[in-house]
N, C-alpha and C positions, 0 to 999 in steps of 0.2 A: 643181700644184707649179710655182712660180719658180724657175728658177736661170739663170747665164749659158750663152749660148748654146754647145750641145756639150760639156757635161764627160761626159770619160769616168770611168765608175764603173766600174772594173776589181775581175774576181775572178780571185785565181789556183790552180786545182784545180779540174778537174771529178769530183771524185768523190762519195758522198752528200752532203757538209756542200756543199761548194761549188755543185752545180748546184741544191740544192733553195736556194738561196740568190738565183743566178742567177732559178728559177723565179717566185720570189713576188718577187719587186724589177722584173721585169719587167709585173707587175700593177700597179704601184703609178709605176714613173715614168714622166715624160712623155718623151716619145722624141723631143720639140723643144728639148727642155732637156739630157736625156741620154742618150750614148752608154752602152749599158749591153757589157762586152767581158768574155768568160770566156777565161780561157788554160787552156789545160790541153797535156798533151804529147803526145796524140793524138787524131785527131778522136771517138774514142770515151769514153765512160766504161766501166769494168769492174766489174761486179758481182763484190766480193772474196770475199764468203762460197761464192760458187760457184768460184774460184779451187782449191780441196781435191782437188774431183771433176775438175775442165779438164783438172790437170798428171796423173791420175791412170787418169782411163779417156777412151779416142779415142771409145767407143760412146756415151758422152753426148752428143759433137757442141758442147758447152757453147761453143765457139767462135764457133758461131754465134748463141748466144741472150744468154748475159750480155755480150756487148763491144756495147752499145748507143749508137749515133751522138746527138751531142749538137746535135743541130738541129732537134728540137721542143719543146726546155723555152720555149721564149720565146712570151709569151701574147702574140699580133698579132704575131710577126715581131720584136720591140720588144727587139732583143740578137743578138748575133753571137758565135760560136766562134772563137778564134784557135790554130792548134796552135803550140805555144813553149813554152820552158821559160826559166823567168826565171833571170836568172844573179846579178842584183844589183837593189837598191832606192837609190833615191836620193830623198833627205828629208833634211830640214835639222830639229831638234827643236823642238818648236811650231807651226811653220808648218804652214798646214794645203797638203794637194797634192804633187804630187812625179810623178817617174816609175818605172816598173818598164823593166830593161835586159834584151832577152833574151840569149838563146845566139847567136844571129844576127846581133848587134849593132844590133837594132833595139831605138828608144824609146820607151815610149809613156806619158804622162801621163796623173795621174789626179786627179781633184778630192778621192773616197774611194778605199780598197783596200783591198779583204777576202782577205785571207790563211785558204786551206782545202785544204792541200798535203798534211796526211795522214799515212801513217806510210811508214817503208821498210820494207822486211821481206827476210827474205834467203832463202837457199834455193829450193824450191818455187814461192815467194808474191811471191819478188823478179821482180814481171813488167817485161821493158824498159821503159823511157818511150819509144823510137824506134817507132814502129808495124810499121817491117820487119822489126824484129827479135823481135815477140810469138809468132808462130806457130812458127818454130825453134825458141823456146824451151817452149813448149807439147809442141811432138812432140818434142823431148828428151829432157824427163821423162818424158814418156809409155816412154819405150822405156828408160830407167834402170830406170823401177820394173819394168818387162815382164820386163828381162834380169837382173834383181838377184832372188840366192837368199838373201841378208839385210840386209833393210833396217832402217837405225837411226836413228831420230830424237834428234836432241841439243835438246833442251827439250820438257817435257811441259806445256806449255800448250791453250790450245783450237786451236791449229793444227798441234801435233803428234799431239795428238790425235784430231781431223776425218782428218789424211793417215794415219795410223793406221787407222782406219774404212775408209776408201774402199780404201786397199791392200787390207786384208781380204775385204772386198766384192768386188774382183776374181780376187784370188789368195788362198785362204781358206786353203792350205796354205804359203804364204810365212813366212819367218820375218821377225818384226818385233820390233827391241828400240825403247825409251823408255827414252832416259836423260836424267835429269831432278834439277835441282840442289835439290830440296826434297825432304824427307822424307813429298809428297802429290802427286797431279797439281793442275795450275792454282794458283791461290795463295788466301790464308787470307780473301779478300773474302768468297766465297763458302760456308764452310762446311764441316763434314766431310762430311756430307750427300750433297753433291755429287762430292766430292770422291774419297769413297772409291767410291761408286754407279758413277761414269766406270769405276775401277778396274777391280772388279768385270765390270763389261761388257764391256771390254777382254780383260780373263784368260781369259772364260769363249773369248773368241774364238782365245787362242791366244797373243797380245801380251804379252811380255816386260818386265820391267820394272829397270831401274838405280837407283833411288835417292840422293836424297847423293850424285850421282858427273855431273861435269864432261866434256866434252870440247872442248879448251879450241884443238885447230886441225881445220879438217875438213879429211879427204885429198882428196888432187889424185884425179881422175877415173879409175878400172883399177887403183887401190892397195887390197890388199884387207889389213880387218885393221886397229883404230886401239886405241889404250889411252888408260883417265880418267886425267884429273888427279891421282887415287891410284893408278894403274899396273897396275889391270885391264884383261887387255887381252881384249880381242871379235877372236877370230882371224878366221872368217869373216866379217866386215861387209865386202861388199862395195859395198854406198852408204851411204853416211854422208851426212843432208842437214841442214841449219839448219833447226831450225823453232823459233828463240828467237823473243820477241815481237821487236813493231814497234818502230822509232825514230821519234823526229819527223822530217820530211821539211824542216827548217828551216837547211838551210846556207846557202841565200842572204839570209837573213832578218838574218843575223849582219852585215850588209853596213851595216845601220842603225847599228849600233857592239855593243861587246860586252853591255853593260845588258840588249839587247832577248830576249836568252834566258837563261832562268837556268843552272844547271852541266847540267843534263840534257838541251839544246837544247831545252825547251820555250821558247812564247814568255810572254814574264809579260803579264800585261792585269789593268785592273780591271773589275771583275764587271760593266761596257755591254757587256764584250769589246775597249776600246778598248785599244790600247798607252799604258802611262804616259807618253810624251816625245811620242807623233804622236795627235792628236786624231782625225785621218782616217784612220787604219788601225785595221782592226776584224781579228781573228783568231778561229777556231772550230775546231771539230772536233779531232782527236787531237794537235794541235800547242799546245793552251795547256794553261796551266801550271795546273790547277785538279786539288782533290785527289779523282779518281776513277777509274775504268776505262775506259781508252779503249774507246768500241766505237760504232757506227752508230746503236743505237737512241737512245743519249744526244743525237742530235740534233736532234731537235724541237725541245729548249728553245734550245738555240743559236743554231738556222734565225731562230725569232720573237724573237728575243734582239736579233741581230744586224739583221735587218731593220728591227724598229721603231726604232732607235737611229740605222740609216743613214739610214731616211728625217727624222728631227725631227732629224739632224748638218744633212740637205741643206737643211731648212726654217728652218734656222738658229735651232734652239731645242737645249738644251742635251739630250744622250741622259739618259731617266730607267731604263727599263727591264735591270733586273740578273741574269744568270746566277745562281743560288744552287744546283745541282744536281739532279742526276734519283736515282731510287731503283736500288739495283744490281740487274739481270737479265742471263741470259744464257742463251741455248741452247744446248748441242755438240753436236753427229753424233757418231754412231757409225755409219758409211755412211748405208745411203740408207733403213733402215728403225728406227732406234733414235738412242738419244742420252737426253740427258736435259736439265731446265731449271731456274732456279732464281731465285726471286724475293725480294727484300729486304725486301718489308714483312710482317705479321704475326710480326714475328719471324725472315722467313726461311724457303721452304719451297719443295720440290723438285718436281718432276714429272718420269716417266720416258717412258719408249721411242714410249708413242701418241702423246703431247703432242709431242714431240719432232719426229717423226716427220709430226704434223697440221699444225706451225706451223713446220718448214723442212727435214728431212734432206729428204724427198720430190725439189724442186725448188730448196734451197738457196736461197729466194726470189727467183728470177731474173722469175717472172712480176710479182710485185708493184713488182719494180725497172724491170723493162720500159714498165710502165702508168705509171711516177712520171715515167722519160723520154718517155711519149707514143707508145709503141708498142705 
């Protein structure tokens, strides 16, 4: 590959979409042509799926195994980690280049920029971006859920879910409500199937269930006691936690002008992944605007999506290669021996507790995440 001497080709996220992005673009470009620079907000990336079991039991130790250092993805040395947190992008519409502004007030320009920043998530799962402040909050949780005689989760999603599982799992006589704004747990993507089967799993363990019913502020910290949206109220709940789904992680993104997210802060792209106004900004992962379920495995097609597109932008040939979607799958835990799974094609069809159990409660695939960072 040709290009002018030193462009940097900045990605911002290191977590699955962005480092496995980082990883294969460091195969491919020349490292006298290009600076290849990952920003992420701390020198690790975090295995999120193990994030359930971290906040939940200290005996896992998961601290030390899913926060993996992000300084062997690069194939020859051929890319560099930068800890920051971008605060703003500056690009002018058309022009191809620009630079990314951090928190620090440092600049740095880029020839391309791959936006891969992820979701936020609140509660539990909302881990800092400061790296001093990860482990406080690790052994926080840890000691809420230890000291808490009922725990309530506000959304029955796969993460209310999962933390559901793992509480149990430690404390099998705890009491645990889900409250949860659908009349199923998780949503209609997936199926009754699935749906009800989680249930079930959940009841036989003890886990309580709200239905149709909101909780629309979580209490401040030693308030015990919260009422829904219809004025049921859960006298004993003495932790109340978020476990709604994710947001996009795209406020700085907005910085391009208001066009570049649509109402939901997704970012819009057309199907190279490119941005509609910036030729040289590519976005992936949970943050664009494409109609399906955010979740890590959808990333494959992205990764090679995105890649092939960056390299024939840099070669100066026009991106051909198109996103068109992956098929719906998902896993959940139910702790660390059950769960259930559920696949899109044929119609749609389920598998329970071994499956579950063979391909992640076990280890929450920390080892597989480990081997993808090079450890």
């Amino acid at each position: 590959m040709t290009g002018k001497a030193e462009q940097n080709i900045v990605i911002v996220g290191g977590g699955f979409a962005g480092f496995q992005v980082a990883k294969a673009l460091s195969k491919q470009l020349d490292p006298k042509s290009y600076n290849l620079i990952l920003i992420n907000s701390r020198s690790y990336s975090i295995s999120l799926p193990a994030a359930v079991r971290l906040v939940v039991d200290a005996e896992s130790k998961l601290e030390e195994t899913s926060f993996v250092k992000l300084d062997r993805i690069y194939a020859n040395g051929n890319g560099q980690t930068k800890v920051g947190v971008v605060s703003s992008i500056e690009a002018q519409p058309g022009v191809p280049g620009g630079a990314v502004v951090l928190a620090s007030g440092e600049r740095i320009p880029y020839a391309v920029l791959i936006l891969a920043t992820g979701s936020k998530w609140t509660g539990p799962c909302d881990i800092p971006e400061n790296e001093d402040d990860v482990l406080p909050f690790v052994n926080a949780w840890r000691q809420k859920f230890a000291k808490a005689k009922h725990v309530v989760f506000v959304g029955g999603g796969a993460v209310g879910i999962e933390l559901a599982g793992e509480v149990k799992d430690l404390y099998p006589t705890k009491k645990v409500t889900i409250v949860h704004g659908g009349s199923q747990l998780i949503n209609a993507t997936y199926g009754n199937s699935l749906r009800k089967g989680l249930e079930k799993r959940l009841r036989a363990r003890g886990v309580q269930f709200m239905f149709n019913e909101y909780i629309d502020d979580i209490p401040e910290e030693g308030v015990v006691g919260v009422t829904t949206r219809s004025g049921k109220h859960i006298a004993d709940a003495d932790l109340v936690a978020s476990t709604r789904g994710g947001r996009p992680n795209t406020e700085f993104i907005s910085s391009l002008g208001e066009d570049a997210l649509n109402g939901h802060g997704f970012v819009k792209i057309h199907p190279t992944l490119q941005l509609p106004n910036h030729p040289s900004i590519f976005a992936l992962g949970d943050i664009i605007d494409f109609p399906e379920q955010k979740q890590a495995a959808k990333l494959r097609g992205h990764v090679s999506t995105t890649v092939a597109n960056v390299v024939s932008f840099l070669n100066g040939a026009a991106p051909t290669a198109k996103y068109t979607g992956s098929p719906e799958m998902i896993v959940i835990t139910n702790g660390r021996k059950g769960g259930m799974g559920y696949f899109g094609f044929f119609g749609g069809f389920t598998l329970g507790d071994w499956f579950a159990w063979l391909v992640k409660s076990r280890d929450l695939l920390v080892g597989h995440f480990r081997k993808d960072l090079g450890y």
